[in-house]
Each structure stands twice: as structure tokens, then as C-alpha cells.
Backbone as ProteinMPNN parsed JSONL, in Angstrom:
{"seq_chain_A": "XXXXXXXXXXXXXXXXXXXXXXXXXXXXXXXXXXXXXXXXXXXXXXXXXXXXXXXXXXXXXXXXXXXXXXXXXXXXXXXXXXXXXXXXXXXXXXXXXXXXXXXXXXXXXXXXXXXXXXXXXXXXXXXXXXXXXXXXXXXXXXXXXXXXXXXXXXXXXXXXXX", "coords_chain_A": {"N_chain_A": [[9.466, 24.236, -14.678], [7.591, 22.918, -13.148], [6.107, 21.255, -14.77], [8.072, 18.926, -15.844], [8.716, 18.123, -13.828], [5.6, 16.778, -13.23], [5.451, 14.041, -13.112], [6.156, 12.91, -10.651], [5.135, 14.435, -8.886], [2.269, 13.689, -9.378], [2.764, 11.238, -8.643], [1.578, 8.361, -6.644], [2.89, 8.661, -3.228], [4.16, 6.501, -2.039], [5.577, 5.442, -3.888], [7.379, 7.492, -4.839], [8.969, 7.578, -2.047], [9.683, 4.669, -2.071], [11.097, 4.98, -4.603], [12.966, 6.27, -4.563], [14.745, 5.286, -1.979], [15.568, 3.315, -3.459], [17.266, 4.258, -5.441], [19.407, 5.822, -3.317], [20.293, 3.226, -2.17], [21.301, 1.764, -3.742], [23.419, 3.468, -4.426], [25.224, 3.334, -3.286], [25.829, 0.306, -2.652], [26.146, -0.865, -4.948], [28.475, -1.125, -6.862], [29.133, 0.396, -9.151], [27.374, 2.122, -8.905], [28.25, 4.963, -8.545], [27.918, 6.456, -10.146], [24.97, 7.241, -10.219], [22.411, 9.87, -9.253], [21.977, 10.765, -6.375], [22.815, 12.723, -4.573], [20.996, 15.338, -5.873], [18.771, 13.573, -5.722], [18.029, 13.839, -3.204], [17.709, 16.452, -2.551], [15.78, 16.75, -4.383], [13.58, 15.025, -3.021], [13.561, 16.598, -0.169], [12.617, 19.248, -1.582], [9.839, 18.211, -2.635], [8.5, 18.029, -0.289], [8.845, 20.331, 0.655], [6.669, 20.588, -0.98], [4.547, 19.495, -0.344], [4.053, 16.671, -1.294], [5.588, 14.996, -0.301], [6.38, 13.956, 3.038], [8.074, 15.273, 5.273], [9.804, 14.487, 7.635], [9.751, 11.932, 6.899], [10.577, 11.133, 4.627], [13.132, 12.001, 5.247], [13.237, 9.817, 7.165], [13.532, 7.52, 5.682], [15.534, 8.19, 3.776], [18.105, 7.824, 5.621], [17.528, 5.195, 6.494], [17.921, 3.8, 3.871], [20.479, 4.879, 2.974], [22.081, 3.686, 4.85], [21.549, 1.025, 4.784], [22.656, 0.753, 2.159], [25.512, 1.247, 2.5], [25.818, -1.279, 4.592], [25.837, -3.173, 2.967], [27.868, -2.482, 1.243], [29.923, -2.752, 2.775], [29.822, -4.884, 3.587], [30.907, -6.457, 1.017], [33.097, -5.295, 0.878], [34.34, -6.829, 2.597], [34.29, -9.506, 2.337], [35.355, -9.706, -0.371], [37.16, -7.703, -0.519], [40.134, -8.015, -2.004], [39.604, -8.283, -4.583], [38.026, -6.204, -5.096], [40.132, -4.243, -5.057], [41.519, -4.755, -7.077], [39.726, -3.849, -9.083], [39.376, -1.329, -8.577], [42.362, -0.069, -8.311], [44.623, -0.798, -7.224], [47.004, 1.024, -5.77], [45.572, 3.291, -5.204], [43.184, 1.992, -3.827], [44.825, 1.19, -1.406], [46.005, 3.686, -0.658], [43.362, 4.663, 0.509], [42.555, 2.427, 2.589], [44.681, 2.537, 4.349], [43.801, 5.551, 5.016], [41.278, 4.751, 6.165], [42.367, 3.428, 8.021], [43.606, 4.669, 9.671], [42.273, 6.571, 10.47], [39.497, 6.066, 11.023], [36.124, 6.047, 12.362], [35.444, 9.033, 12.029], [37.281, 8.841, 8.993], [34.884, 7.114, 7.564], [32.65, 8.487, 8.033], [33.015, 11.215, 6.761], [34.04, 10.346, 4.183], [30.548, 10.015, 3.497], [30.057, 12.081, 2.728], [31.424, 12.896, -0.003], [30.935, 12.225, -2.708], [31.313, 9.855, -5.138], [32.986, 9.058, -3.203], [31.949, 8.19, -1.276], [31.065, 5.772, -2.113], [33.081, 3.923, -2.249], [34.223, 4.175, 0.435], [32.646, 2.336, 2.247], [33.094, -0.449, 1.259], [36.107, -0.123, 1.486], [36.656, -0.223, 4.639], [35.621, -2.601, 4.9], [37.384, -4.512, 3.679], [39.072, -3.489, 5.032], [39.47, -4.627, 7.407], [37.964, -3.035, 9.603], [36.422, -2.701, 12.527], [33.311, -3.833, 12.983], [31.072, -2.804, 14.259], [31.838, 0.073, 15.124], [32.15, 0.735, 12.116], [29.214, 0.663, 11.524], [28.38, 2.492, 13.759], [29.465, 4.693, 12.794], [28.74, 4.905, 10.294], [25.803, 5.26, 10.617], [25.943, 8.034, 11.697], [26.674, 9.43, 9.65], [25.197, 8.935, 7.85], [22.78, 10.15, 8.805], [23.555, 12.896, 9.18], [24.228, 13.732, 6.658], [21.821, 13.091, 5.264], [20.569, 15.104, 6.265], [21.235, 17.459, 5.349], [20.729, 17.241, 2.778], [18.116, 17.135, 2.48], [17.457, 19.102, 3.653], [18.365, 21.48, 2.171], [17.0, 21.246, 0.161], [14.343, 21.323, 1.031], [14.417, 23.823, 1.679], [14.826, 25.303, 0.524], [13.846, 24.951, -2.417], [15.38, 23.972, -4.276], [16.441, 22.123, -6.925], [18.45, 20.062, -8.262]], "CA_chain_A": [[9.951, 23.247, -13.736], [6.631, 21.767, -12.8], [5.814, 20.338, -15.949], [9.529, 18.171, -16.024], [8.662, 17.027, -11.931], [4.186, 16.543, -12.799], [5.279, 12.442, -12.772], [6.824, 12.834, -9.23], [3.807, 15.345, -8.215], [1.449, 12.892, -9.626], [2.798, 9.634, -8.36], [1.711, 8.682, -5.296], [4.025, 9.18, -2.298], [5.074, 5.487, -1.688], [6.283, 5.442, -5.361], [8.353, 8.099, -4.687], [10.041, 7.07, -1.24], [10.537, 3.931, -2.839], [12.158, 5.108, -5.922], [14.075, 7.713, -3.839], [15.069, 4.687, -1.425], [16.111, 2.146, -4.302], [18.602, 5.329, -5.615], [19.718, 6.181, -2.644], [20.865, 2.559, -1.347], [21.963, 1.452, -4.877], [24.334, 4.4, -5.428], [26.884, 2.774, -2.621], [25.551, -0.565, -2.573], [26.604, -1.089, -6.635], [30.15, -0.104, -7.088], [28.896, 1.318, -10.497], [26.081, 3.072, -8.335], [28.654, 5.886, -8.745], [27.054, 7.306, -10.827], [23.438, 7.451, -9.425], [22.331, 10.821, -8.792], [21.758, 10.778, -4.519], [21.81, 14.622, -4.509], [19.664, 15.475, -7.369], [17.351, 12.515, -5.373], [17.664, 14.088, -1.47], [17.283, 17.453, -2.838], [14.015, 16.663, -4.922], [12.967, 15.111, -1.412], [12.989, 17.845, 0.312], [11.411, 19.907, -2.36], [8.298, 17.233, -2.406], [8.218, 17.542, 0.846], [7.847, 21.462, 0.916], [5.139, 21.165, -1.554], [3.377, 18.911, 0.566], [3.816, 15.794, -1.765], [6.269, 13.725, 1.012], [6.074, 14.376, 4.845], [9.9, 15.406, 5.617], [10.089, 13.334, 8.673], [9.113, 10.318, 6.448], [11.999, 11.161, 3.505], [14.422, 11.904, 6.323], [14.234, 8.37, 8.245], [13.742, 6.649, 4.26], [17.014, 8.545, 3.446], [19.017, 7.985, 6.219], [17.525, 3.936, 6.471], [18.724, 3.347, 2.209], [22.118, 5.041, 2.994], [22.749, 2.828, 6.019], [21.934, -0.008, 4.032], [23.625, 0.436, 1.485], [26.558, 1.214, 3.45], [25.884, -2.147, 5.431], [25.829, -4.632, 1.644], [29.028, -2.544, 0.592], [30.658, -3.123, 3.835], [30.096, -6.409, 3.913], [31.282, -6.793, 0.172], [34.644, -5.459, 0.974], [34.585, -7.507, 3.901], [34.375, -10.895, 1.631], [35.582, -9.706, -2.15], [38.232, -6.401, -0.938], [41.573, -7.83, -2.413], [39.077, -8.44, -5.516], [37.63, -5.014, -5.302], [41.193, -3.91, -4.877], [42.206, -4.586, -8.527], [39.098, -3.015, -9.909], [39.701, 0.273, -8.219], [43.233, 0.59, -8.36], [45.391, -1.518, -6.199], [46.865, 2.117, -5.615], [44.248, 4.339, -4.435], [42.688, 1.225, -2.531], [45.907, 0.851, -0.224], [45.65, 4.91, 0.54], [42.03, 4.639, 1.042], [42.603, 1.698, 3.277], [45.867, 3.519, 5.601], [43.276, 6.76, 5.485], [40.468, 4.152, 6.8], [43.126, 2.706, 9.365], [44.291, 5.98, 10.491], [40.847, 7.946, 11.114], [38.36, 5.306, 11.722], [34.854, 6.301, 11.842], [35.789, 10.353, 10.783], [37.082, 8.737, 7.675], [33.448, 6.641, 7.21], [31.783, 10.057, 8.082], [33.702, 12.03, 5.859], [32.967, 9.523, 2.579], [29.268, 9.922, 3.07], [29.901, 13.253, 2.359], [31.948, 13.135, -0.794], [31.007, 12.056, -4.382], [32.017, 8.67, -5.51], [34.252, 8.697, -2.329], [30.768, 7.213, -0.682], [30.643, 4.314, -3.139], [34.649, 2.85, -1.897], [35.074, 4.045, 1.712], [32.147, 1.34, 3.462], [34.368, -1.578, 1.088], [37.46, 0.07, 1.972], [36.275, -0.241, 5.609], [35.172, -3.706, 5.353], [38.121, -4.807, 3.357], [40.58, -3.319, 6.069], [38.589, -5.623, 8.83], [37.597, -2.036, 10.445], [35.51, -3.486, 13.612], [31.206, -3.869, 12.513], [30.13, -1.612, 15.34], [32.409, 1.098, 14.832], [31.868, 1.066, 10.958], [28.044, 0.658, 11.625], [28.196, 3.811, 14.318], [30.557, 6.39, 11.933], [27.765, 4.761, 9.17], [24.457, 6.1, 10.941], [26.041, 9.157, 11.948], [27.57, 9.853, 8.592], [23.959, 8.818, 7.24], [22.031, 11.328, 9.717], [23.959, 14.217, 9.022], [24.129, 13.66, 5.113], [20.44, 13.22, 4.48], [19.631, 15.924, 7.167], [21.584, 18.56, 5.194], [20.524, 17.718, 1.84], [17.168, 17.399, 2.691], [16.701, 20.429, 4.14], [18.612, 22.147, 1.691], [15.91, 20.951, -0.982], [12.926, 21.567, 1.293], [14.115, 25.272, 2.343], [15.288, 26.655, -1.338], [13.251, 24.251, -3.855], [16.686, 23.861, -5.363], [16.733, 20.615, -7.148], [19.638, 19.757, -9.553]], "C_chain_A": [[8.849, 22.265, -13.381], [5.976, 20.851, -13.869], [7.085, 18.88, -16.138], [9.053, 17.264, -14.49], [6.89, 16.739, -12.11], [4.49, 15.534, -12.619], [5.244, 12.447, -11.638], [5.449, 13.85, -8.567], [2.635, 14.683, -8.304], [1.527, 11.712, -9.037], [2.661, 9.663, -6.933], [2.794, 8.475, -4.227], [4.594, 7.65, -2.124], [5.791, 5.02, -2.595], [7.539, 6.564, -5.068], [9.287, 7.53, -3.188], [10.113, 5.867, -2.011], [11.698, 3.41, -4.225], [13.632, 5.785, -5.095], [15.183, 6.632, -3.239], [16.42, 4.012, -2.28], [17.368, 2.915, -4.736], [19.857, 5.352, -4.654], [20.683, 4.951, -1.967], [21.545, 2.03, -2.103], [23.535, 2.157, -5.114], [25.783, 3.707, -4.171], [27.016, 0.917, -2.616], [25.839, -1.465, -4.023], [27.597, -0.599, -6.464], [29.573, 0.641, -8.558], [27.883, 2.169, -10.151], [26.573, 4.281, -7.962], [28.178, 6.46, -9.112], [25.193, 7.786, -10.757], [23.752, 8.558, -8.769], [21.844, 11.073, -7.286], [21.514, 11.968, -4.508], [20.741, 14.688, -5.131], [17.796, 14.809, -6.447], [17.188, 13.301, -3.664], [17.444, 15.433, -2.187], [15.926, 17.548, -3.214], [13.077, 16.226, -3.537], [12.467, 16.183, -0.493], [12.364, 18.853, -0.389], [9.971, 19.178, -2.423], [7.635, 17.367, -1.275], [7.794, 18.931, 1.051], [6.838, 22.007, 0.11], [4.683, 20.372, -1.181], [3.064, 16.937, -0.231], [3.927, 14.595, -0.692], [6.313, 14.821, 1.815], [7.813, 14.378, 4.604], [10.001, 14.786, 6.389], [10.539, 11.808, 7.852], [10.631, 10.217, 5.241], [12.699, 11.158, 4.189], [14.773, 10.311, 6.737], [14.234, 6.997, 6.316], [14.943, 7.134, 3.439], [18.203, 8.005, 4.29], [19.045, 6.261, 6.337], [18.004, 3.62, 5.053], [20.117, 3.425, 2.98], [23.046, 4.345, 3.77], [22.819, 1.448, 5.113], [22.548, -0.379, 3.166], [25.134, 0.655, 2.029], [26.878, -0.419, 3.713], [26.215, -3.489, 4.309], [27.086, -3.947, 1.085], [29.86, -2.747, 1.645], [31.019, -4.726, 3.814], [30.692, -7.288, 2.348], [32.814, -6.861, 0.195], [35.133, -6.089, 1.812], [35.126, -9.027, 2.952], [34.761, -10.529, 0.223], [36.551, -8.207, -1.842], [39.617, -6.69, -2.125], [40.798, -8.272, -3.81], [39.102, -6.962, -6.077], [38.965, -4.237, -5.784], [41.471, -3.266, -6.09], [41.353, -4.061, -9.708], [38.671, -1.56, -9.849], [40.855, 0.729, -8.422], [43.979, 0.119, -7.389], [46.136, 0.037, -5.183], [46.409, 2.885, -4.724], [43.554, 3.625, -3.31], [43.634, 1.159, -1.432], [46.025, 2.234, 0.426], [44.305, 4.77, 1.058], [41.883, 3.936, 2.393], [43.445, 2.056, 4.581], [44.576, 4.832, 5.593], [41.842, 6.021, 6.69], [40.957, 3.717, 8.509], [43.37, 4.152, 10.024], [42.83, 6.728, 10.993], [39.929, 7.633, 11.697], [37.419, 6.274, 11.255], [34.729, 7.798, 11.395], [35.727, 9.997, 9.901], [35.555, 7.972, 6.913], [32.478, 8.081, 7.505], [32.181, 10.908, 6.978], [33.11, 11.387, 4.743], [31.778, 9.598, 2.717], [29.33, 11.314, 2.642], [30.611, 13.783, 1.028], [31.513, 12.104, -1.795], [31.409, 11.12, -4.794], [33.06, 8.18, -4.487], [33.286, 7.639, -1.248], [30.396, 5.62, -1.2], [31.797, 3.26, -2.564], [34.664, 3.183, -0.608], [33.971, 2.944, 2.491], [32.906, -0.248, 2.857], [35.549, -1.261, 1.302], [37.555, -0.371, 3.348], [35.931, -1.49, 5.645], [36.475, -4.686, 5.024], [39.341, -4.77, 4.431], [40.539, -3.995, 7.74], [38.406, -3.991, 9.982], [36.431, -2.717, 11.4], [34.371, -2.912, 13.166], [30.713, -2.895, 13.109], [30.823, -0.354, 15.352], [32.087, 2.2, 13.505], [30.305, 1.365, 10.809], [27.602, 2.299, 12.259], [28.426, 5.323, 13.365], [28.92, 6.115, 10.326], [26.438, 5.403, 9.508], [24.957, 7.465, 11.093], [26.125, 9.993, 10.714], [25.898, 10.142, 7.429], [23.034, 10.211, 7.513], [22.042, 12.92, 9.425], [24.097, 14.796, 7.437], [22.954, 13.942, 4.556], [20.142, 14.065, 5.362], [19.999, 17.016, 6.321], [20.885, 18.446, 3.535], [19.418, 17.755, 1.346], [16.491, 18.398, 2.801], [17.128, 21.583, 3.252], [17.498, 22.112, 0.315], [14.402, 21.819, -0.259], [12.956, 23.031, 1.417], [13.965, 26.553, 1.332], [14.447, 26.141, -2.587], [14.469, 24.466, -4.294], [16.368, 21.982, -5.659], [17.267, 20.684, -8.639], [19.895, 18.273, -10.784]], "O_chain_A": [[9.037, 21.05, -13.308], [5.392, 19.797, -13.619], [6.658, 17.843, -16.646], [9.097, 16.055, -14.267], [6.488, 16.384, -11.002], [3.899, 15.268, -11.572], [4.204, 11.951, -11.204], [5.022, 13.494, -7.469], [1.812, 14.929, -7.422], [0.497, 11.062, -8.854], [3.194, 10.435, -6.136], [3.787, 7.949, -4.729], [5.823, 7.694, -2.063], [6.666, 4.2, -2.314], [8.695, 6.148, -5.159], [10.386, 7.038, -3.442], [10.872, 6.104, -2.951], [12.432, 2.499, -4.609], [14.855, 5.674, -5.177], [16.34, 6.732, -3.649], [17.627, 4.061, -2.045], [18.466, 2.413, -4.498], [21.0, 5.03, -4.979], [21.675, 5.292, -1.323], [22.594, 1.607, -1.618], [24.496, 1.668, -5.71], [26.998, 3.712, -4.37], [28.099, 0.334, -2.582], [25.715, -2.689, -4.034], [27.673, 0.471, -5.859], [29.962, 1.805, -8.651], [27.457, 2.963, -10.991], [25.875, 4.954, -7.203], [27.757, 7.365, -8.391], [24.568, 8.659, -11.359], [24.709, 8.701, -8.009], [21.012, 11.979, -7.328], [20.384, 12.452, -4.454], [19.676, 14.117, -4.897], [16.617, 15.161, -6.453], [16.112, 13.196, -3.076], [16.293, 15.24, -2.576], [15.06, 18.2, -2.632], [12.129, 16.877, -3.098], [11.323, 16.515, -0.184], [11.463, 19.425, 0.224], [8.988, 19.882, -2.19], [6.477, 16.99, -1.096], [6.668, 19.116, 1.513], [6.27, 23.099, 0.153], [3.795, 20.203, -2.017], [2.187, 16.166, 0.157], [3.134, 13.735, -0.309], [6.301, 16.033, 1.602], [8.517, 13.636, 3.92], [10.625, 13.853, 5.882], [11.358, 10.94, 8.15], [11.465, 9.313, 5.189], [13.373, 10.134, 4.079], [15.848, 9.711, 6.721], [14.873, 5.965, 6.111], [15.304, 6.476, 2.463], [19.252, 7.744, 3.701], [20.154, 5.728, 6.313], [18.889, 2.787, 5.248], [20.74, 2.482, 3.466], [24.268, 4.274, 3.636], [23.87, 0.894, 4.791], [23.035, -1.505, 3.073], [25.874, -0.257, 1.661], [27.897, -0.923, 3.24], [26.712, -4.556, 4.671], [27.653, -4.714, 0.307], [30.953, -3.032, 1.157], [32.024, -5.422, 3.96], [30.905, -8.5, 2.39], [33.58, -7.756, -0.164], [36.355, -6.063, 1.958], [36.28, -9.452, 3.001], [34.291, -11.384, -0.527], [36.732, -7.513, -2.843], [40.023, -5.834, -2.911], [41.677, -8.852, -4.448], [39.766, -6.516, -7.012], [38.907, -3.622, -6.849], [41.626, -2.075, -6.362], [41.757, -3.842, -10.85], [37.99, -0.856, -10.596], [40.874, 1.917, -8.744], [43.957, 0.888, -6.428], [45.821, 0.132, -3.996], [46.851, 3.089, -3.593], [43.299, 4.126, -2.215], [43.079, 1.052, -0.338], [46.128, 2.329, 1.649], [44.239, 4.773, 2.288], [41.275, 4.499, 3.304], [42.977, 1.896, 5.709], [44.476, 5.082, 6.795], [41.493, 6.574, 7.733], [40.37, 3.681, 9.591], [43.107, 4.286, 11.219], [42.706, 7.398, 12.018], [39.375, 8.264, 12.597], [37.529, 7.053, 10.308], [33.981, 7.994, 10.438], [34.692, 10.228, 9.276], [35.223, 8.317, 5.779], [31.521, 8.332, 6.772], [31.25, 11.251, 6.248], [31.99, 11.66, 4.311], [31.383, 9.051, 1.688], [28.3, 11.646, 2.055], [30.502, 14.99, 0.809], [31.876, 10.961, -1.516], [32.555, 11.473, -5.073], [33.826, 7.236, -4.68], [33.696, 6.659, -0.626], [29.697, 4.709, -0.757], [31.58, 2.056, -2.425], [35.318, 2.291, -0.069], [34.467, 2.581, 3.558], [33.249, -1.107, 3.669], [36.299, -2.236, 1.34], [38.592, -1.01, 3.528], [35.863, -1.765, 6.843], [36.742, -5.567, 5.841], [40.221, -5.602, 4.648], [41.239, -3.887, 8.747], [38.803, -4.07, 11.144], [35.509, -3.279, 10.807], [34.288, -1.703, 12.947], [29.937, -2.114, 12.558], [30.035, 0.51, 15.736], [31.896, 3.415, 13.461], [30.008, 2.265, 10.024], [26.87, 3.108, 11.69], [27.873, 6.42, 13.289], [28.37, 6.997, 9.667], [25.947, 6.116, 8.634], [24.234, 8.25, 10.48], [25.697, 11.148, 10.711], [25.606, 11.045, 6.644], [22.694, 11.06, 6.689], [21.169, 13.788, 9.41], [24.076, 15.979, 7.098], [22.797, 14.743, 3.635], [18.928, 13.915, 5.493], [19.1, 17.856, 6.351], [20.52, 19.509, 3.033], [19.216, 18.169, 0.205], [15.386, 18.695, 2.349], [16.502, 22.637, 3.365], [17.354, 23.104, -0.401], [13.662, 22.628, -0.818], [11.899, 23.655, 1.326], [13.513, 27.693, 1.231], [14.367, 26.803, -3.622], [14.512, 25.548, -4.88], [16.171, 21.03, -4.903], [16.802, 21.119, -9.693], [20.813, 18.302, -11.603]]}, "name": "protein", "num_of_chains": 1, "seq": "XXXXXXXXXXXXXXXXXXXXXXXXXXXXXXXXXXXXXXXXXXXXXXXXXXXXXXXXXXXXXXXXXXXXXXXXXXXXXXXXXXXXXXXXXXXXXXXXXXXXXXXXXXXXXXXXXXXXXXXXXXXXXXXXXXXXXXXXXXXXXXXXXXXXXXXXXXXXXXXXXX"}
């Protein structure tokens, strides 16, 4: 294992939060940033962090500041380009997404940071459905907070990294 992670053990630490960052804000902030590994990247975090590479405090608020942002550039995409987005998701799936957005409010923006490609469409589903800024912004830090706190710590406590 340590031979596959010496780059990341070798590089120094602002190379890594900033790679970690660029992942991390990309993977919602790109609609194709689906596919960007975010676990894989908060997990290795907290493993770096309990071998002493990154300070956990320091990955925590550089996890939880990416995920907001990217949140905040796909929000504001579906805000100005949804009935675009619409037809390259699935006219479909966007109109439940959008009634599950209307119906739950910031739950449903909490909930998508916690699911798998469901993080990439619910802050443009949410911007698209004119969900009020400060609402979507609030359910977005919280959703952030509690996301990178768990998979952080699940990296730093087990060295699991996938």
C-alpha cells in the first residue's frame, strides 16, 4: 500500500489539499464530475492525516469549503441553464428530482450530499426549481459538514482508503 500512496506521502501537504480540494469541488461543480472519486479522495484524507502527512482540522475545513463551493457554481448553473440541464439528464428524472427538491427542501439538499452521483444533480435541481439561496446555501453547509466529517474520520480512524 505504501509504495502505490509514496507520491501523496512525498508531496508536500499544500499539493495534496489542493489536489484533494480541486476533486472534491469539481465532482459537483462539472456535471460529468460524476465520476470523480470524492470518497476514495476524503478517505485518503483522513488516512494522511493519521499518518501525520495533513493536519485533520486543515482537510476537514478544505473538504467541507470545495464541497460548498462546488455546491454554490452548480446551484447557480441550474439556476441560469436548468430547463437546459433538464434535457441532458432526463426531462424525466429532472421533474421528480425537482417535486422531491420542492417537497423536502433543505433534507432533500442534505440527503444528495450523501448519495453518489445524486450530489452532482440535486444543488442544479435546487437552483433550477428557484429553491430560495439561503435555504439551499444552509441545507448546503450542513450537508457539507456532516459529509466530510464522516468520511474523514472514517479514513483517519481505519486507514481504509478505496
Amino acid at each position: 500500500m505504501d509504495s502505490l500512496l509514496q507520491p501523496l506521502l512525498d508531496a508536500p501537504p499544500v499539493v495534496v489539499y489542493l489536489v484533494c480540494a480541486l476533486v472534491i469541488t469539481a465532482e459537483t461543480a462539472l456535471l460529468p464530475g460524476i465520476v470523480l472519486p470524492t470518497l476514495s479522495t476524503l478517505l485518503l484524507m483522513g488516512f494522511l492525516a493519521e499518518r501525520g502527512t495533513l493536519d485533520l482540522r486543515l482537510a476537514w475545513v478544505v473538504a467541507v469549503a470545495a464541497a460548498v463551493l462546488g455546491d454554490q457554481l452548480a446551484y447557480l448553473e441550474g439556476r441560469h441553464w436548468g430547463p437546459r440541464l433538464a434535457r441532458r439528464v432526463g426531462r424525466g428524472r429532472w421533474e421528480r428530482a425537482e417535486t422531491a427538491v420542492a417537497r423536502y427542501g433543505v433534507p432533500a439538499v442534505i440527503a444528495g450530499r450523501c448519495l453518489a452521483g445524486v450530489r452532482t444533480v440535486v444543488p442544479r435541481v435546487a437552483g433550477s426549481a428557484a429553491m430560495p439561496y439561503r435555504r439551499f446555501a444552509a441545507g448546503s453547509l450542513a450537508a457539507a459538514v456532516l459529509w466530510a466529517s464522516a468520511e474523514l474520520l472514517v479514513g483517519h480512524t481505519t486507514g481504509l482508503v478505496v
